[in-house]
N, C-alpha and C positions, 0 to 999 in steps of 0.2 A: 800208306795208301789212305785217303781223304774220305770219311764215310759221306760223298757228295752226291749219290745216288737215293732216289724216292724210294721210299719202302716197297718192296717185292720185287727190284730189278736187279740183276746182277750183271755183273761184264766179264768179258775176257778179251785174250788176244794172243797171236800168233804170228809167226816169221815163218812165211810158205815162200823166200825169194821171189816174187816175181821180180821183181826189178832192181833189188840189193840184199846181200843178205848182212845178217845181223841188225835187223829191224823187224818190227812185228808192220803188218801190209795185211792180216786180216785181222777182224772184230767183230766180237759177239755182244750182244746185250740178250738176254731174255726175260721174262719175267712172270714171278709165280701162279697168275692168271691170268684171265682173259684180259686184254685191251682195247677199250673203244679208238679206235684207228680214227686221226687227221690227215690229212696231205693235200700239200701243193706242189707242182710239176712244172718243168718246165712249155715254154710254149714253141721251141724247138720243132720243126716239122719232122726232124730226123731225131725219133726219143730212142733213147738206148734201149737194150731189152731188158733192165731192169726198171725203171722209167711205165713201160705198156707193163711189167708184171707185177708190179705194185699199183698203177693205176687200175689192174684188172681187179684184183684185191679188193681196196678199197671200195669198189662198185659192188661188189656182188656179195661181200661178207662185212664189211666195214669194222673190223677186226683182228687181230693176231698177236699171237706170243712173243716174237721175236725180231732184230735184225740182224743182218751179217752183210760186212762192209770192206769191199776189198779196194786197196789202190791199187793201180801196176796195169791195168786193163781195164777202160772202160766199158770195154763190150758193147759199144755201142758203132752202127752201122754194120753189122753184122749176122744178118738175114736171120732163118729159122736156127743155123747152127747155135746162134747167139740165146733164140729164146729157151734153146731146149736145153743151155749149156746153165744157162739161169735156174730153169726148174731142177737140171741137175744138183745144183749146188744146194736149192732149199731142201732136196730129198736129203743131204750127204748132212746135212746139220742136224734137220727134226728127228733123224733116225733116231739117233742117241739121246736125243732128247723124249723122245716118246709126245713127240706134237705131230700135227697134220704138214706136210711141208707148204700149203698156203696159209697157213698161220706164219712163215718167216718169209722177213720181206729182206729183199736184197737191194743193197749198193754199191755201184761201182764207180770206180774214177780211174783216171790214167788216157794210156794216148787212144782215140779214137782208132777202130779198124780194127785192134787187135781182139783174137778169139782168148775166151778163159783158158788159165792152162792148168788143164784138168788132173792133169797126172800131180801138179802141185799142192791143189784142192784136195784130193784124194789123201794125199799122204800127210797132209796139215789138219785138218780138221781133227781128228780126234783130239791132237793136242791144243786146239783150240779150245772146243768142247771142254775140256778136261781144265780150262785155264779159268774155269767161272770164278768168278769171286774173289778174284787178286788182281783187279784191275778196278780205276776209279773212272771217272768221267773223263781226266787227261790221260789215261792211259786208252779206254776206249780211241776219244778223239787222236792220237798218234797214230793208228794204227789204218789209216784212211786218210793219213796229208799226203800231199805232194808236193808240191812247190812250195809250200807254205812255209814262213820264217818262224812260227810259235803252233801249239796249242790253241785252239779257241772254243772255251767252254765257259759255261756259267752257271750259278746255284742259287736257289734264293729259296729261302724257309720261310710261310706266313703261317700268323695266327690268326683262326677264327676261334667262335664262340665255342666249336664241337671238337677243337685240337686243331692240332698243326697239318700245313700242306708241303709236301715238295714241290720242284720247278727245277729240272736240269737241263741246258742245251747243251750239245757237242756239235760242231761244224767243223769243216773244212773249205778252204776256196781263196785264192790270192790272184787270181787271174781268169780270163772268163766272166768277169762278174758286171752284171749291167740290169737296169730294172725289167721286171718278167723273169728274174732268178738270173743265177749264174751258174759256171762249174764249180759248184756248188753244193755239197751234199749237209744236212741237220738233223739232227736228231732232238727231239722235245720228248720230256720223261717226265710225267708227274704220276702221283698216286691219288689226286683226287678222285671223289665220286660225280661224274658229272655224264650225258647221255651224247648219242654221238649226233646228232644235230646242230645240238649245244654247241657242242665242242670244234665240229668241222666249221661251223659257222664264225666262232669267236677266233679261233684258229689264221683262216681266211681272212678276218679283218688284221688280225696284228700283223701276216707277213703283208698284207699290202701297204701297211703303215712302216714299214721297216726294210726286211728283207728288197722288195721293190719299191725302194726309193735309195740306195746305194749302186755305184758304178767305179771298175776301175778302168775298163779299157771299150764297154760297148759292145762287148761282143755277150752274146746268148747261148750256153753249152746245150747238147745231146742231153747230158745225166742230170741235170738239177731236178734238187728233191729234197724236199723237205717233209720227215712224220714227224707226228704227234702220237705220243701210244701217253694212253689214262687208265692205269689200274683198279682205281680205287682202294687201294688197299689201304689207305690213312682211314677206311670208314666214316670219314667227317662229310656228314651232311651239311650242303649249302644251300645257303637262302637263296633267294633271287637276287637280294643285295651281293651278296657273298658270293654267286656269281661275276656282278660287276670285277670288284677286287680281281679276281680270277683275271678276269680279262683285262685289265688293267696291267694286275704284275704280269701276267703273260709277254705284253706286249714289251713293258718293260724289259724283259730280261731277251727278247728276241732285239728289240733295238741294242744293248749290249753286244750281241751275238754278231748283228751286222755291221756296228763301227767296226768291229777286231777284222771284219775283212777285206773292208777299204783300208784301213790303217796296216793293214796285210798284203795290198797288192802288190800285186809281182814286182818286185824293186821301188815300189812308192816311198816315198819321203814324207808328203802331205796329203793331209785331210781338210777339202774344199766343202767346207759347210755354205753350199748355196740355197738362199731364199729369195724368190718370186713374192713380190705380192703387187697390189693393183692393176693386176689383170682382170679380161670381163669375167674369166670363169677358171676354176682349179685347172680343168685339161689345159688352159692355154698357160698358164704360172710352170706345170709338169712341162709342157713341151717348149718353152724358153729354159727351165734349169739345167733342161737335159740336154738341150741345145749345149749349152754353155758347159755343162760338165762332161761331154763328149767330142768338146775339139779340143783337136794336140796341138792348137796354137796355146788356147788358156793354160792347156795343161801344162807344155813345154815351160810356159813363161811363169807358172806356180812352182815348178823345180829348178829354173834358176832363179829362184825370187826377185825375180822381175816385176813391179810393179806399172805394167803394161793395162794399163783400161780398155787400150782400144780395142786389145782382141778380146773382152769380155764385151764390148759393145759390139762388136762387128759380129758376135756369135750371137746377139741377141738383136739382131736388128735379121739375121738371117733365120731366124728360128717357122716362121712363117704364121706367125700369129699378129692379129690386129692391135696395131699401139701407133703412137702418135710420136717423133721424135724427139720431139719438145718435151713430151711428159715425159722420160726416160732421166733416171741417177741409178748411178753406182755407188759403192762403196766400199774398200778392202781395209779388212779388220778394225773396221769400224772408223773407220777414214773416208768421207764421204769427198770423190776424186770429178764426178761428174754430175751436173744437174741441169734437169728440165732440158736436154738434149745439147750440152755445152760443156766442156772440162775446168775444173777448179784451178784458181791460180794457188800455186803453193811449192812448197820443195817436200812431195811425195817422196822420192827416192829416196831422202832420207827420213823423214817421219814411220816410214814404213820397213828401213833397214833391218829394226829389231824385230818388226813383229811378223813379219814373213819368214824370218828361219825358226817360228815354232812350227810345229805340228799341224795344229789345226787352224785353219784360214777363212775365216767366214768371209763370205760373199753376199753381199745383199744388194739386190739387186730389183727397183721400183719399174711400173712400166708403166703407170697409170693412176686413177682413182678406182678402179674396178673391184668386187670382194675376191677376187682368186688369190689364192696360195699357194703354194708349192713349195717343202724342201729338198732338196736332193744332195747327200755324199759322196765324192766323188774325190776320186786320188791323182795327182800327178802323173807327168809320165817321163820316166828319166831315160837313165841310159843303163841300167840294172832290168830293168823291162823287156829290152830291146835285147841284149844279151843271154837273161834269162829263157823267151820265146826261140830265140835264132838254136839255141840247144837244146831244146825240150825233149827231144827223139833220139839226141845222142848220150 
């Protein structure tokens, strides 16, 4: 087991079957005191009830000890039975814990509609409870995939002048996943000393730098959720400089978090690094990338490495932002295919053979003279995708 965890957090995990056994499908983090609480939520009109009972949290205490994270049921659409099966579950953990059960914040994932199943809960948690501290950051993050082909977690240790920081992520999400969050659930764990202003504010900025600007299929889940719990327990006082940093590797280590989950989508092959620039303004560069990294023409044609421009142009000539046709070039990995609204004479097909069966596939893509920018990652979409959804329930 990886000591990958910030000082005063411990984990565990357990196998309650919901949905296979011989897997662990719930998880615990808690930690030895209080936490200034972050989050960001889905904008989902239908939130799950864990989703309203963490955002109720965060509003009125902005604080708590704990999370506990189950796959196998979303619990989401799921009326009051849903909210009260939620509070149940924080009762059944804090017990043994000797915490408040709104200090433990719940997550769920799994197939929408479905209620918790309690009598599982019930008879799992103690040996949850009981599992602290034999579990790492990947062991957490298992215990809450679903579809997912890996683990996706990350670590990162700084030095300041007053001692060392932690910075752990754990997510989960390979499908569902589109800007404004996905299905989607993360976990952020430091032991900095830092207030919850601070923290909800710099928080806020890094997932909209990261977390929302990754896509794999366009779609927007019920559960997406992402905390932030800050212990302090490292005692290291920071500057205001020393802040920056903070916010900086924060951000750092949440962009990490979000490539692992386009490069994770459900059956995806490639990672479409697209950038927008010379648009009049960033809104119009975001809603041309996203344009372009939300049709299954681009997409189909990035998974059989097709080098096809037209449907990158035809998805950005449809995006509905003002440009000029003339001003518009493309370029695929850095092969500039189209210019000032006209296509390049060249043998693309092959120039491009090798470097379309990598990974990652930059797209850059001009529209103008204008200061806007926009990146956005975005995945493929095969025939792993297509198969993997068509069974999600069976």
């Amino acid at each position: 087991m990886k000591n990958d965890l910030p000082l005063g957090f411990r984990a565990g995990a357990a196998g309650a079957g919901f949905k296979a056994q011989g897997r662990d499908d719930l998880g615990l983090i808690v930690s030895d005191r209080d936490c200034v609480l972050a989050g960001v939520f889905t904008t989902n009109v239908f939130k799950a009830a864990p989703v309203l009972v963490c955002q109720d949290i965060l509003k009125r205490f902005g604080s708590c000890r704990a999370v506990v994270a189950n796959s196998g049921q979303a619990n989401a659409c799921t009326g009051d039975e849903g909210i009260a099966n939620c509070h149940a579950t924080q009762a059944m953990v804090a017990g043994p814990l000797g915490i408040a059960p709104e200090a433990v914040m719940p997550l769920s994932t799994g197939v929408i509609g479905d209620q918790l199943k309690m009598d599982k809960w019930e008879k799992t948690v103690p040996q949850l409870v009981a599992s602290l501290g034999t579990r790492d950051a990947e062991g957490f993050t298992r215990a809450f995939m679903t579809t997912d082909a890996f683990p996706k977690f990350a670590f990162k240790e700084l030095e300041f002048k007053g001692g060392k920081v932690r910075l752990t992520t754990m997510a989960k999400g390979a499908g569902m996943i589109c800007p404004n969050m996905a299905t989607m659930l993360c976990v952020v764990l430091t032991d900095a000393v830092v207030d919850k202003d601070t923290w909800q504010a710099m928080f806020v900025r890094g997932v909209n730098k990261t977390f929302n600007r990754v896509s794999v299929d366009g779609d927007t889940s019920t559960n997406d959720t992402i905390l932030g719990l800050a212990n302090g327990a490292s005692g290291v006082a920071l500057s205001a400089e020393d802040m920056q940093v903070l916010e900086r590797e924060l951000t750092g280590i949440l962009r990490v978090t979000a490539h692992m989950l386009v490069k994770d989508g459900e059956g995806a092959t490639k990672v479409m690094h697209i950038t927008v620039t010379g648009a009049d303004s960033d809104k119009d560069a975001e809603q041309v990338a996203r344009t372009v990294g939300h049709s299954q023409l681009v997409k189909t044609a990035m998974f059989g490495m097709d080098a096809n421009w037209g449907r990158i142009v035809a998805a950005v000539g449809r995006a509905g932002v003002h440009m000029k046709p003339e001003a518009v070039s493309v370029s695929l990995c850095g092969i500039e295919l189209f210019r000032e609204g006209q296509p390049l004479q060249g043998d693309f097909d092959a120039q491009l053979e090798a470097p379309l069966k990598e990974i990652d596939i930059p797209v850059d893509i001009c529209i103008g003279k204008g200061p806007g920018s926009y990146t956005l990652e975005a995945s493929d979409l095969s025939i792993g995708y297509v198969k993997l959804n068509s069974d999600y329930r069976s």
